[in-house]
C-alpha positions, 0 to 999 in steps of 0.5 A: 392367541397362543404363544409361538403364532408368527406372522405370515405375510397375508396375516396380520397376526394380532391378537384380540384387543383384550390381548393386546394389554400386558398380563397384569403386572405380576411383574411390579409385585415381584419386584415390590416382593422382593424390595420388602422382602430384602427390607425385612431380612435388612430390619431383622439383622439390623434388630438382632445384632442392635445394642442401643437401649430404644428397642421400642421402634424395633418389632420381632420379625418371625422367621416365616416373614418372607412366606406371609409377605409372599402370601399376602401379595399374592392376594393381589394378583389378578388372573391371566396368562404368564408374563413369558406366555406369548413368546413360547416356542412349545406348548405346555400340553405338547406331547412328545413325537407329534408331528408338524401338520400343514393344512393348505388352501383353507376358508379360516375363520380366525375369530378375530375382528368380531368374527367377521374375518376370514384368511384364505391360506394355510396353516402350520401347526407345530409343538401344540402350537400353530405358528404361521398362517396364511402364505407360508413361504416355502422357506419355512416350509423347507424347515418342516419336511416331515410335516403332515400335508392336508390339502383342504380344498377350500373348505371351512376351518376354526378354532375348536369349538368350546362347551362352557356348560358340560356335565360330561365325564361327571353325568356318565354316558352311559348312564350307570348308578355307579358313576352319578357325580354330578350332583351332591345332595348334602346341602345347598351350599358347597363351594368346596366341591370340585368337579374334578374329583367326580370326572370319568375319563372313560366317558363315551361322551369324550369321543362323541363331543370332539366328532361335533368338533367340541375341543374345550368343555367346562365341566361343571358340578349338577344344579341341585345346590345354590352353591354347587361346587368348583368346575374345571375346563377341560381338553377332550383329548386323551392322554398319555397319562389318562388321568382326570388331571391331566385333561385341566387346561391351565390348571389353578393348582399345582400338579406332579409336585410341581406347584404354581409359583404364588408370585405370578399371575394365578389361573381363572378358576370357577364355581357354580351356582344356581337359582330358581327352581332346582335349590329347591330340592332342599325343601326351601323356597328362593327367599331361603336360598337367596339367604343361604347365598348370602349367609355363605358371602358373608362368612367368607367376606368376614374371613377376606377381611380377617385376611386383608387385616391380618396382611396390612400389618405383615406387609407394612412391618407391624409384625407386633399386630400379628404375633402368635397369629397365622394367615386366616384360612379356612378350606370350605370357604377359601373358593367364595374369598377368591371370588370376591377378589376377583379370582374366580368366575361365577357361572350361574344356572338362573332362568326367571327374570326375579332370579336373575335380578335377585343374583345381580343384587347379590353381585352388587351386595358382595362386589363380585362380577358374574362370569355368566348367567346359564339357561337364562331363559328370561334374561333376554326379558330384562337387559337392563338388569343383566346390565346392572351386575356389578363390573361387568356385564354377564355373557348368557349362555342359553340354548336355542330351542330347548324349553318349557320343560320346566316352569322357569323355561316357560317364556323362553323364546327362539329369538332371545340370542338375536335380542341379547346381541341387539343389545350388545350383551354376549351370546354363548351357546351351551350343551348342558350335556347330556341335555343337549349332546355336546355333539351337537352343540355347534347345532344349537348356534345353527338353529340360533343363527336361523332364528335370527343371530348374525353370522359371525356372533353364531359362530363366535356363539361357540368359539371365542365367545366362551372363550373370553368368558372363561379367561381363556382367550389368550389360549382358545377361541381364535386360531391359537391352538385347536382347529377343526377342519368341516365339511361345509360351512360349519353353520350349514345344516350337518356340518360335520368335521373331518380333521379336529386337531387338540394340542397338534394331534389329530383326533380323528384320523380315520373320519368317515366322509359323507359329502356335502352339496356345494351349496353346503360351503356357504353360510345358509341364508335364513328368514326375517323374523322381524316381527316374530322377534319383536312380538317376543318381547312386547307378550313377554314370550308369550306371543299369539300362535294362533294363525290367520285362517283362510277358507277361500283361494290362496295362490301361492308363487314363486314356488321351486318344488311341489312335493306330495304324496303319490297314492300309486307308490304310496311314496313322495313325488315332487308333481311341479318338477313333472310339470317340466318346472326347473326350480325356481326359474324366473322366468316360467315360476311354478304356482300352486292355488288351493281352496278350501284347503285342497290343491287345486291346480299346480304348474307354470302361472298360465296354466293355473290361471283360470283357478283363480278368483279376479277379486280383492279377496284372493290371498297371495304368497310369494314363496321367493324360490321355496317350497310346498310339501307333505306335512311331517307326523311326530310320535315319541314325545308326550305332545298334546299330554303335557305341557311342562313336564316337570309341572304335573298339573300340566299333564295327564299324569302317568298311567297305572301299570298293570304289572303293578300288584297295587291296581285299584279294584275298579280296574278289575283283576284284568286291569284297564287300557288308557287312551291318550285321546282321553287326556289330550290338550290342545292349542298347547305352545308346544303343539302350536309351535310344531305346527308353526313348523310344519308339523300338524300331526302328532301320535302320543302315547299315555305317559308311563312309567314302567311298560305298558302306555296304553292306546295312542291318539292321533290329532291336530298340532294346530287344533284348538279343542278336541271338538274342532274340525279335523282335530283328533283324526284317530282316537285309538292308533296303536299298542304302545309298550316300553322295554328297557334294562334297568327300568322300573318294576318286573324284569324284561324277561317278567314284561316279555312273558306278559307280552306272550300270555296277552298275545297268545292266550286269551285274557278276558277283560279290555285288556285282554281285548286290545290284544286279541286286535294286536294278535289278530293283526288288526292293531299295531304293537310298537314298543320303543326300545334300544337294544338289540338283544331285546329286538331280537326277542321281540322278533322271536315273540312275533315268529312264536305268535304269529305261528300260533294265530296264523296272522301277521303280527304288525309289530314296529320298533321305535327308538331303534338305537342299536337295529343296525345290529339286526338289520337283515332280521327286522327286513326278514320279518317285515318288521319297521322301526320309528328312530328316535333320536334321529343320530343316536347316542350311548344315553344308557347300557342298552344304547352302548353299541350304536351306529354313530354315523359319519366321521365316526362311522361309514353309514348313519344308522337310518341310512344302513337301515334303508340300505338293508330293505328296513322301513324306517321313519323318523321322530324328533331328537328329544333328551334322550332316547324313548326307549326308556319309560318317562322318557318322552315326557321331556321332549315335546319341544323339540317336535318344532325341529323335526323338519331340522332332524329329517335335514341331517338325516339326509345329509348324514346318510351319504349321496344316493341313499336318500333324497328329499322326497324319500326324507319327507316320506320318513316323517310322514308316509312312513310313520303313518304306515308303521302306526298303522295310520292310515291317512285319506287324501282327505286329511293329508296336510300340505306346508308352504315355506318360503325362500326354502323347504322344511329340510333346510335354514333357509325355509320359513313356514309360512302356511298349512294347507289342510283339507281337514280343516277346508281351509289355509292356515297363514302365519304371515 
């Protein structure tokens, strides 16, 4: 912990037992320093004033002698904190003028004793350091009369959360050509790069992290390169001076004319690395990166030993050995000599088990320990190897659910953090931001935890796992320093900050609160995925999704709600609570009994029991106090068109524009319409994946690059081909288009005026066709766009056409990043927006001006939206927002947490603007009227879970029950 902490008396005040060791002697080669020093100068005068005739036992000591000695015990050091670090008073990063601040009553999760303790106290933060907690007495508190009093009710306080693989400040938001650092595209090898010289402190993305309580990132290099370069960790906060510099915490060099004193201890630094897949880009394969690597180790482990010769003879006096020579340095590869002296932490982008063995190899060849494998998808495929790395075995810093966007992600499996920690290698959860918003990287260790990983390494997953990682634990990741202050329990699904305090000063003065239900204060129970996990590992990732089918009665009991469509309403109800049913009352438990894939009857036990069968067949699920609800319904990814996105053999390709002057001639000079339907696949992971998570209906459009996408097909997630029972419910559903600044091809204003001449004129030809349907009113127009200039002249377009037909244009807006804008005007003219991503984020110039919802702003953009009479439904939090073509391509995998999406939807739109039925309503009802889906009762799916609904952690899917397919899918 950071120096100044003192011991209340409910406090132990230790530190973590890594902490509790001295800082290497720094000490003991000072003094050694200073002995050889003094010896030197005594030799050389002793020589000089000398007048015997046996010179030959006295060598030359050059007048530069005392900066060699201190250059070459330099090399020993090993890195850590100051040996007076512990007993500061003040931090280095104080800023003058701040304040005292007292948080009382607090739940403080300390990091300590792995994670499992918890303090009820307070908390007294003073000059950038926290200096007591637990019972402060009040003769302390006497003392600090002017300190800022947070009462925080009980609620959840931690150490910062920490980013260990961040690309903000270098991978710009909003994305702009002009501020693309992060990856250098001049070889495969580059160590000396810094990612320092590329960091953008004007990023919008700061900001956004510290409102997901992000305190501490580690912003590293790109992947592109084998060796990529020098990251630095960073404070989030702004400074004073406003400068990139001033971000470092513990910089490794010196900084304003002040150097760092070459006789203590010196500071972690680190230096990316990559595998696999991305160094590639160099048209190499991985046997030409591997021995890129180890051409580049090589170099600098001859330089070492150049640096070790030319040391043994200064520091043992032989100054003959070394006359006319200097110390061996080179700039270019000064960076690899410190990391095989243990100086610098090897972060390494690897995915694949061969690559990871293959690195792991290279540690042992060259001596270097690895920091931490990041990504490593397979890693939790091979412990034994990670085990094997020399010294020290790598922490993996993974994400939860993001997969299969690539080859090398393939196998990546939901329960890898759980395997990992069962066999006692560290877990970190990372953001990769912006692949991942840093924001929402506390998120990432929720979803872990629900799939599997304890609670308190979840927690630690964030906190003070990373910290120990990057050297820095005697600073960050137990109550030192930065602490942030949540809502609910901070694995609770939305937990949000209301206080996030860096180096003393408050971050977010003017949080914006949206309350939380009480059960929110409690970590939130999750599922048994035993056997889930243990299938992970015996199909190498790969195991069976397929579920069990059954076309006869299945009895469902235990279950607390019953949520399903109401044909009168059009809306969600929940039927079993109209019964009379409290939720879950055990002694009167609510019992829903389908057959053939329709409920049949829904009530107390009594009630339903003449419904069902007296014979051994009879399936029974006890649903343990959870739930049956609607289905959710998917739009905005590409689902069903492509497997890996970054694999075009696994897709259907992108479609030809027809803007593009280069279309073949078969087309014609009207051009041509493609139909997703045509290129769909089916029993795809992702898909599978969705459906084992309650989302059995996907709407894709066909991938393209430019504008216009084509027709949209609805089908079964959980289909097996496209000629099965219920599999495509739709051929053709919508007009899809995208409209974006900055895109390929014509202008917004050239694809706008497309969009008029097709709408208002008539165009021979099927695409001319297909818009004659839209102008009529018969087809809906949905074109995925973020800004609100170019929704505003989507609804002037509508107005113009709809004046000229005489027919009410269906016109619907998905991404919707900035339609808080026009809320008024989208309700006015009756046109609905699907939001996708669900919290918004300023990914580029057409999404600048989003609502970002609580603590930075009052309403989330889905609950103005609702609050202003707009029809809104929800699409899953991919990558990025769909607004742009090519988009959608990379987010299939993340329909499987949708459910988690329309969770925080509800959470995040504040009490009494949505409740869950009107949540379910989003992610299905409402998706299906704003594509004009228009689902029979006959193909509306229902979902079972257990010990919760979709709209929590607690919930585990364990059935669909589909008229469509006249049976009950069962994954248990």
């Amino acid at each position: 912990m950071e120096g100044g902490l003192s011991k209340a008396s409910t406090y132990p005040g230790r530190a973590p037992a890594q902490l509790q060791r001295q800082p290497l002697s720094g000490s003991s080669l000072r003094k050694l320093l200073g002995l050889v020093v003094l010896l030197t100068f005594s030799t050389s005068y002793a020589y000089l004033g000398f007048s015997g005739t046996d010179h030959h036992s006295l060598e030359p000591v050059p007048l530069d002698a005392p900066s060699i000695i201190s250059k070459c015990a330099s090399l020993h050091l090993r890195p850590g904190p100051p040996a007076d670090f512990y007993g500061r008073s003040q931090s280095d990063r104080f800023q003058a003028g701040t304040a005292p601040v007292l948080i009382r009553n607090a739940s403080i999760w300390t990091g300590f004793s792995d994670g499992l303790e918890v303090i009820r106290g307070d908390i007294l933060l003073d000059k950038g350091l926290i200096k007591q907690v637990g019972h402060i007495n009040s003769k302390t508190l006497a003392s600090y009369n002017n300190a800022t009093v947070i009462d925080a009710k009980g609620a959840w306080l931690t150490p910062g959360v920490i980013d260990v693989h961040s690309h903000l400040g270098v991978e710009p938001s909003p994305a702009l050509n002009g501020a693309v650092d992060g990856n250098s595209e001049k070889g495969p090898i580059v160590p000396w790069l810094r990612a320092l010289d590329g960091l953008n402190t004007h990023d919008e993305s700061f900001l956004h992290a510290i409102a997901g309580g992000v305190t501490t990132s580690l912003v590293l290099p790109g992947s592109l390169n084998a060796i990529g370069g020098q990251g630095f960790v960073v404070k989030l906060r702004p400074t004073e001076e406003r400068s990139p510099t001033s971000l470092l915490l513990e910089p490794s060099f010196g900084l304003n004319g002040s150097e760092v004193d070459p006789s203590a201890p010196p500071r972690w630094r680190h230096m990316k690395h990559a595998c696999g897949e991305n160094p590639r880009w160099y048209q190499a394969t991985r046997m030409d990166t591997v021995w890129a690597v180890r051409e580049a180790y090589e170099t600098a482990r001859k330089l070492k030993v150049e640096q070790d010769d030319f040391c043994e003879s200064a520091l043992n006096g032989k100054w003959g050995a070394v006359k006319g020579k200097t110390f061996p340095e080179d700039l270019q590869w000064e960076s690899l000599v410190d990391i095989l002296r243990g100086r610098v932490k090897v972060q390494t982008h690897c995915y694949e088990a061969l690559d990871i063995d293959n690195f792991v190899r290279l540690s042992n060849e060259f001596q270097f320990p690895i920091a931490a494998f990041h990504h490593a998808h397979e890693a939790y495929l091979v412990p034994e190897v990670l085990k094997r790395a020399y010294k020290n075995v790598p922490a993996i810093a993974m994400f939860s659910t993001f997969s299969r966007y690539k080859r090398e992600a393939y196998r990546h499996s939901e329960f890898a953090p759980r395997i990992l920690a069962d066999e006692g290698i560290d877990v970190i959860m990372k953001s990769d931001h912006p692949a991942i918003v840093s924001r929402n990287l506390l998120h990432e260790a929720s979803v872990a935890h629900h799939f599997g990983l304890a609670e308190n390494l979840a927690l630690a997953s964030v906190i003070s796992t990373p910290a120990k990682t990057l050297g820095l634990d005697h600073r960050i990741g137990y109550i030192a320093k930065d602490v942030v202050l949540w809502d609910s329990h901070p694995l609770a699904l939305g937990a949000t900050p209301t206080h996030v305090f860096i180096d003393g000063i408050s971050q977010l003065p003017l949080a914006h609160l949206a309350p939380k239900p009480s059960a929110n204060q409690h970590a939130p129970s999750t599922p048994d995925f035993s056997r889930e996990t243990k299938e992970a590992i015996e199909y190498e990732g790969l195991p069976p999704l397929e579920p069990y089918r059954r076309a006869d009665v299945v009895v469902f009991t235990n279950v607390s709600n019953y949520w399903d469509r109401d044909e009168a309403s059009s809306g969600i109800v929940n039927l079993l609570s109209a019964t009379g049913l409290s939720a879950g009352n055990p002694a009167s438990p609510g019992v829903v009994v389908a057959s053939r894939g329709k409920i049949i009857c829904a009530g107390r036990s009594t009630d339903c029991a003449t419904f069902v069968p007296k014979n051994a067949d009879t399936s029974i699920i006890d649903l343990q106090g959870g739930a049956v609800q609607p289905a959710l319904v998917s739009y905005g990814t590409a689902l069903g068109l492509a497997e890996i996105a970054l694999e075009p053999s696994t897709g259907d390709g992108p479609v030809t524009d027809p803007l593009d002057p280069r279309q073949p001639a078969l087309l014609g000079a009207s051009g041509y319409v493609a139909r997703a339907a045509d290129g769909l696949q089916f029993a795809t992971r992702n898909a599978l994946l969705a459906y084992r998570s309650g989302v059995t209906v996907s709407v894709s459009a066909p991938q393209h690059g430019v504008w216009l996408a084509g027709l949209s097909a609805a089908f079964s997630t959980g289909a097996a081909h496209r000629l099965a029972r219920g599999a495509v419910l739709r051929d053709v559903v919508a007009v899809h288009a995208s409209l974006g600044h900055g895109d390929a091809g014509a202008s917004v204003s050239t694809k706008v005026a497309a969009l008029r001449r097709l709408l208002v004129e008539r165009v021979e030809g099927e695409l001319g066709a297909w818009f004659q349907r839209v102008a009529n009113g018969t087809l809906p127009l949905v074109v995925n766009v973020g800004s609100a200039d170019i929704i505003a002249t989507l609804i002037a377009l509508k107005k113009e056409v709809e004046e000229h037909t005489g027919k009410t244009l269906k016109l619907t807006i998905a991404s919707a990043s900035e339609a808080h804008l026009v809320a008024d005007e989208l309700a006015e003219a009756g046109v609905g927006v699907i939001v996708t991503p669900p919290r918004p984020f300023p990914y580029t110039w057409d999404e600048r001006r989003i609502l970002p919802g609580p603590p930075l702003s009052a309403d989330s953009l889905i609950g103005h939206l609702v609050k202003h009479n707009v029809t809104v439904g929800l699409g899953p939090h991919g990558i990025s927002a769909i607004s742009h073509a090519g988009s959608a391509g990379m987010a299939s995998w993340s329909v499987r947490n949708l459910r988690f999406d329309a969770g925080e939807v509800l959470l995040d739109a504040g009490p009494g603007v949505l409740d869950k039925a009107a949540v379910f309503a989003l992610a299905s009802v409402n998706v299906e009227k704003l594509l004009g889906l228009e689902l029979e009762p006959k193909e509306q799916d229902l979902v079972a879970t257990v010990g919760g609904d979709l709209l929590d952690f607690a919930g585990k899917v364990v059935a669909v029950i589909s008229p469509r397919q006249e049976a009950v899918d069962i994954f248990i």
